[in-house]
N, C-alpha and C positions, 0 to 999 in steps of 0.2 A: 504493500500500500504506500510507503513512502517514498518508493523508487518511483511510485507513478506519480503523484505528486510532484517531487523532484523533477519528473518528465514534463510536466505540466506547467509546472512554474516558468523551464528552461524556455517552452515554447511560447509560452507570453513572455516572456520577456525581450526573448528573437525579434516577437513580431512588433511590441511595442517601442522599443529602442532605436528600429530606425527610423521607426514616425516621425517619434520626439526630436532624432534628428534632420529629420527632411525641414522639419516644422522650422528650426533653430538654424537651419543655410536659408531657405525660404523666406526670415526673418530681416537673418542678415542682410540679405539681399535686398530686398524691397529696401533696406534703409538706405544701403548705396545707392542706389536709383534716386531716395528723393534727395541726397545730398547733393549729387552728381546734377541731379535737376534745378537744384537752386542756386549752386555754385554757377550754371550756365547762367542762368540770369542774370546775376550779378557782373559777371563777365561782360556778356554782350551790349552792357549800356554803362562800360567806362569811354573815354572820351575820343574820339577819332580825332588824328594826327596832322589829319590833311583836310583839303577844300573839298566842301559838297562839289558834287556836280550842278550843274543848272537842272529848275525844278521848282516846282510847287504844289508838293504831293497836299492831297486833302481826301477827307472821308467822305467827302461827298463826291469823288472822281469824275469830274469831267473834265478834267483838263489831259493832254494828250501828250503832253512834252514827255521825253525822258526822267525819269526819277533818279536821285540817289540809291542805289539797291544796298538792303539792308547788310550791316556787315556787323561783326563781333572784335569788336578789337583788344581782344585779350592776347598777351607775349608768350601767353604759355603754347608748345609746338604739338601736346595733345588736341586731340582732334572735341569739339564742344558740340552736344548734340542739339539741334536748330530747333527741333519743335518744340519742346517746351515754351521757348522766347517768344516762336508767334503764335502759340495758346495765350499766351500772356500780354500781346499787345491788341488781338483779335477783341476781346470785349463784347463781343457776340454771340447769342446762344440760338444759331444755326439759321432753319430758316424762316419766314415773314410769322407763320401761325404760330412758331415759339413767343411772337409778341401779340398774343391772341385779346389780352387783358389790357395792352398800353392804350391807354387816350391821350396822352399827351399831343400835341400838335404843335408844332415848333410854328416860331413868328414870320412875319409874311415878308419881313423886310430884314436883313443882316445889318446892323449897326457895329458890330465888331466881331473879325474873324481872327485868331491869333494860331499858326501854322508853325512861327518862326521860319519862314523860308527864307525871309531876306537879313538873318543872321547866321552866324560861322558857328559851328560844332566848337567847342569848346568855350564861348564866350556866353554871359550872361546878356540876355537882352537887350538891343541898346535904344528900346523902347520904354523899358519896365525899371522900376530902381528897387533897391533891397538896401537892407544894412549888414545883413549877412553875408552869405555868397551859395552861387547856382548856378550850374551850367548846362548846357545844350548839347545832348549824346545822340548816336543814331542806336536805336538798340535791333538787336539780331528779327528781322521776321518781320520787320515793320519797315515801310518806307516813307515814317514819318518820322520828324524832329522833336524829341522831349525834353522837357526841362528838369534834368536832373533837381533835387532837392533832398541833398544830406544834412542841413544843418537846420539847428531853433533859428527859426526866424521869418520876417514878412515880405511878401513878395507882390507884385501889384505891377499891370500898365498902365503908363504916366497919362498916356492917348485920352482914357477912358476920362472924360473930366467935363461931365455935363447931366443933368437929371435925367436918370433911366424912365420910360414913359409907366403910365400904371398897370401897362399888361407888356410884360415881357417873356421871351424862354430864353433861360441857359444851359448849351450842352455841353460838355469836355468829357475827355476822356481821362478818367485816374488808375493811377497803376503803384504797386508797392514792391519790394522784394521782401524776404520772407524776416529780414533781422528787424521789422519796426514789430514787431512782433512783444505786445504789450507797452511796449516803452512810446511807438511814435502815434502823434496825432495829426491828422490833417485837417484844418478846419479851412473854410470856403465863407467866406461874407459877405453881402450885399448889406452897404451902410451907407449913412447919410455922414459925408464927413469935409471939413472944412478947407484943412490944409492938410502937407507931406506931414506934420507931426499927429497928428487924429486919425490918420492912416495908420500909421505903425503903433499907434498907442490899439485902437479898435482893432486892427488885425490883432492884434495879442490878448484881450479882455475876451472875455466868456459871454458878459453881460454890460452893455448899455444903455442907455438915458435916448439917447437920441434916435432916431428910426433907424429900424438894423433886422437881417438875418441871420440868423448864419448856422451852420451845419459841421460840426466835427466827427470824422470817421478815425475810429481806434482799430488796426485789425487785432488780431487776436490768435491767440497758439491754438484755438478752437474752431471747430469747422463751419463758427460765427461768428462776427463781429460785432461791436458796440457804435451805436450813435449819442452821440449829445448835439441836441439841436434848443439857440434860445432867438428870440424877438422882442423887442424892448416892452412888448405887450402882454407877453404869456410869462417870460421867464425863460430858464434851462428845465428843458428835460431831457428826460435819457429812455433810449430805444435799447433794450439788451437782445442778442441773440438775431442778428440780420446774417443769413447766409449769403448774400449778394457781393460781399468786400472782408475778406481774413486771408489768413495767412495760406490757405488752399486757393483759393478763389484770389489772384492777386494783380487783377484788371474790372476796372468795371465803366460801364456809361454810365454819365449821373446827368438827371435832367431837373432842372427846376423852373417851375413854372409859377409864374404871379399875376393874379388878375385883381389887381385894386387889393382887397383886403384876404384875401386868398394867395396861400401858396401852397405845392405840391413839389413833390420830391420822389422822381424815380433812380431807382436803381436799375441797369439794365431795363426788364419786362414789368420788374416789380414797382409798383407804386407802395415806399415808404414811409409818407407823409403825407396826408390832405387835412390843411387848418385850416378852418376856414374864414378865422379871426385873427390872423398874423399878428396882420398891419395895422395902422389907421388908413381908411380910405383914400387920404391926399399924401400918404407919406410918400415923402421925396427920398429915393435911394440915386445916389450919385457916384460911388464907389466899388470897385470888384478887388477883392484882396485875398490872396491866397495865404494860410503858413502852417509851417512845420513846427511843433511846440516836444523837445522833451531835453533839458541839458544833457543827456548821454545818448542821444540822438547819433553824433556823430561817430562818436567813439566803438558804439556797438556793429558799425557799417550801415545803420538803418538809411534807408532812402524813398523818396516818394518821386514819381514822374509824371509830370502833367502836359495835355497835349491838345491839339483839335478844340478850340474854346471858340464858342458861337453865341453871339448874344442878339439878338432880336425880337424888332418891335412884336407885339403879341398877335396872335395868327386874325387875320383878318374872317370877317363871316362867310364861309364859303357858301352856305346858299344863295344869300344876296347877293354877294359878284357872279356867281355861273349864272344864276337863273336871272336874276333883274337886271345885271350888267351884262351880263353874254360873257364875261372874261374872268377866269381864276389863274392869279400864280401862286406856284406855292416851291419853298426851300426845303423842305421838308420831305422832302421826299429823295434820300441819300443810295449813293450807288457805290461799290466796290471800285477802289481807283482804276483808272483807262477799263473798264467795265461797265455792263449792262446790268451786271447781278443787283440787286436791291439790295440796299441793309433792313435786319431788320427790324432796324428801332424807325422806321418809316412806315411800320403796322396803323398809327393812330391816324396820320396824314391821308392812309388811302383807303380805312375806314370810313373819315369824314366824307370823302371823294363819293367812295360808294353810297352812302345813304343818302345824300342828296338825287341819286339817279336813280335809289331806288322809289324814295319819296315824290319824283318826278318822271312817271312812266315814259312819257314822252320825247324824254330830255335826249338829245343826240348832242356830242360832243367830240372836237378834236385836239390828241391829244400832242403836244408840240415840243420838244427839248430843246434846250440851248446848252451852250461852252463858253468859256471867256477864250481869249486867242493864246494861250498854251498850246503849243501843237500846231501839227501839218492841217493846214483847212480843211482840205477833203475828208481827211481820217476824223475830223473834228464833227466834222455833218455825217459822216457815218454812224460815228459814236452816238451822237445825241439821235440818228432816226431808230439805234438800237434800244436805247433807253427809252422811246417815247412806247415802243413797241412792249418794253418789258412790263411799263405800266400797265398797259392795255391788259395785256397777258393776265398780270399777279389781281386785275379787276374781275376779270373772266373766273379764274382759279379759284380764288380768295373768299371772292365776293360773290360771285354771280351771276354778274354783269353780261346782259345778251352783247356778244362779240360783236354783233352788226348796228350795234349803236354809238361805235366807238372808231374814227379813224385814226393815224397816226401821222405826223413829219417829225423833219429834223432839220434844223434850221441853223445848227451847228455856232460858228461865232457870228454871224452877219446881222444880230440883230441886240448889239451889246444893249443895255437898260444902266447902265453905271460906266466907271472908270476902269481900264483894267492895267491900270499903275498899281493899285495897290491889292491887299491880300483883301478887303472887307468887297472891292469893288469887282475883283473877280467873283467872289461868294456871289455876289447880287448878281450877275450876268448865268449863274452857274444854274439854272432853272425849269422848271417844268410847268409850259402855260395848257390851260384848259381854256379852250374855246366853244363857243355853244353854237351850233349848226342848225341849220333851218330846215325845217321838217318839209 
């Protein structure tokens, strides 16, 4: 009896032993991966050495020129695995019906577009002023310009320096690496402020007197992150447990939206704020100020990257312009760069689109794209009769929209609406008109 036993025990043990060690390599393993994953990141958005190419990449792609392509300019001669870095600049989650729940509707006119394309990789802005210090990386996967942000302190475009109207949206794109992890915060303000010293004092305060937003994102060693959000009306609160912005999840779109006494706050698809008592109704915000808040901020390697910043007047009525004016445009509606693909945070925009047509059976309309002059002209009217067509498409798909009510052009750059000197005045040229057709 004991020899069988003894038989018995041997053979669990056999079988159990090397589980316990597949389990303990399999362990190991995964950790390498996520170290090796996070070390890439870090890598890929230290600071390049040399001159951008010509270029004025933007999220909303319609410009046709050549880009800078994304490089990693890490010294070390192992080789650094890519995808991770453009999971991480992507901010995306996949395709249009992922943003099934967004209403958001971006504003109808671009009052400031900030890309950095007409500043050098390695310099701080030489539009924006700080008192700390921040610079401009290309990072691996993305062929956009981001503003690095290692250190405590307030950052702001000098440009912006006039009363934002009572209905606005703001979009940028935010990105972390994984060391602000508990220690870093990034807070985002819309405030009413006087001079450069009320600047940098309000970028840094929690809470103000004077009309103010503002929003700080903590990520977290957790597969959630922390918000504190105050307005000189409600106070600070805090949002615990947002899976949209941590230390897994370490890219996100943030949109924010104010109509008079109302603000909203999405995350990606998610909406994580609607107050609908901010504000005061006449409060004047005049101010956009970014900062990084933690003394061992720099020390620990933590860094925040900020990128594609949109701010526009608040979306105009789309049934009134299609249907009583015959003419809708709208910015709002974002393409994958030299691309026809939609993004999908452009769900709320071609929502709106659809229910006006469905609310107006009758309604026939044509839909039209434009470029700013980036790019060869012809590839530029290609481009934009692709994108007029993709609309059309994702209204069909999406929506429902009978195909035969809808025609498409592309009218490429020949029909600029702005300047295309500058980054705001391409934005505005960069567009999609709805025109209302006669039965």
């Amino acid at each position: 009896m004991k020899k069988i036993t003894v038989i018995v025990l041997l053979g669990l043990y056999s079988i159990s032993c090397p589980a316990q060690l597949l389990d303990r390599i399999k362990n190991r393993v995964e950790q390498k991966v996520v170290d090796q994953i996070d070390h890439s990141i870090d890598k890929a958005t230290e600071k390049k050495k040399q001159k951008d190419k010509p270029g004025t990449p933007d999220s909303s792609g319609t410009q046709t020129q050549s880009e800078p392509q994304p490089t990693s300019t890490s010294t070390t001669t192992s080789p650094e695995p890519a995808t991770p870095a453009v999971a991480a600049t992507t901010g995306r989650e996949g395709d249009i019906t992922s943003y099934s729940k967004f209403d958001f509707v971006a504003g109808s006119k671009i009052i400031m577009h900030e890309d950095f394309s007409q500043d050098e990789v390695g310099d701080f802005p030489a539009n924006w002023n700080t008192r700390s210090g921040a610079e401009l990386v290309n990072v691996a996967g993305s062929n956009m310009k981001w503003l690095r942000m290692n250190q405590d302190g307030v950052f702001y475009p000098e440009y912006l320096n006039s009363d934002l109207p009572e209905h606005f949206t703001l979009q940028l794109k935010l990105m972390a690496n994984k060391d602000v992890s508990n220690i870093g915060e990034f807070m985002i303000s819309l405030i009413e402020a006087k001079d450069t010293d009320q600047k940098f004092a309000w970028g840094e305060a929690s809470h103000i007197s004077a009309p103010s937003f503002k929003i700080t994102f903590q990520p977290t060693s957790s597969d959630k992150g922390d918000l504190k959000y105050s307005t000189n009306l409600i106070g600070s609160l805090y949002k615990h447990g947002v899976p949209e912005f941590n230390t897994n999840k370490t890219s996100v779109n943030v949109s924010i939206w104010r109509q008079k006494q109302r603000v909203r706050v999405y995350l990606d698809s998610t909406k994580v704020l609607d107050l609908p008592r901010a504000l005061d109704p006449g409060a004047l915000l005049n101010t956009l100020v970014f900062s990084s808040d933690n003394p061992d901020f720099n020390q620990k390697g933590g860094a925040f990257f900020l990128s594609d910043i949109r701010l526009a007047v608040g979306a105009a009525d789309t049934r009134n312009k299609l249907v009583t004016e015959g003419k809708f445009v709208t910015h709002g509606i974002l393409f994958d760069t030299n691309s026809e693909k939609i993004q999908p945070q452009s769900y709320g925009t071609l929502k709106d689109i659809a229910q006006v047509l469905q609310e107006n059976a009758a309604l026939r309309i044509q839909i039209v794209g434009h470029t700013d002059t980036d790019g060869n002209e012809q590839a530029n009217v290609d481009l934009s009769k692709r994108r007029a067509a993709a609309v059309r498409n994702a209204l069909v798909s999406t929506f429902g929209i009978n195909d035969s009510r809808m025609e498409t052009d592309g009218k490429g750059q020949s029909q600029p609406v702005d300047t295309n000197d500058t980054p705001v005045g391409k934005a505005n040229n960069r567009r999609v008109e709805l025109i209302k057709l006669d039965n």
